[in-house]
C-alpha positions, 0 to 999 in steps of 0.5 A: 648286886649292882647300883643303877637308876631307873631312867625310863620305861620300855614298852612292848607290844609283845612278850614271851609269855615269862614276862606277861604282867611285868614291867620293863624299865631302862636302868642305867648302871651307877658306881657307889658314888651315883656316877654313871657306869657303861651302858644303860640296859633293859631290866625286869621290874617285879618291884614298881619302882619309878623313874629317878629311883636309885635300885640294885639290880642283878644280872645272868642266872640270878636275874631269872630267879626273881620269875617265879616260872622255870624257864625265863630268858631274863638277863637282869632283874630289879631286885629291891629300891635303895633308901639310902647309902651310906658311904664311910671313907678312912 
């Protein structure tokens, strides 16, 4: 699984009918430290998260799993909203 902040929503006047009901938020990978990391991308939000939330998400086959419907083109999923990190250094 992989950090990112949600940093805006994605609306679409169309869907495939997997993702009828589902939100579409713009999620921009972060590091361990919340620095950001590469490109944003677009996610699949089962979770209701909100804009300036730190979330893990997950991408390729696992992402599709969070549809409940077999055949899904999902390509990265929100998988839950983070609390809280916290970091030990030795």
């Amino acid at each position: 699984m992989k950090f990112g902040k949600i940093i805006g929503r994605v609306v679409s006047s169309q869907k495939v009918k997997s993702f009828e009901g589902l939100k579409l938020v713009l999620v921009q990978p972060v590091s361990e430290d919340l620095e950001s990391v590469g490109d944003a991308i677009v996610a699949v939000d089962t979770l209701q998260s909100d804009v300036g939330q730190i979330i893990y998400y997950e991408t390729s086959k696992e992402a599709g799993r969070v549809i409940e419907k077999e055949m899904n083109p999902c390509d990265a999923a929100v998988m839950g909203i983070v609390d809280d990190i916290n970091i030990t250094k030795s």
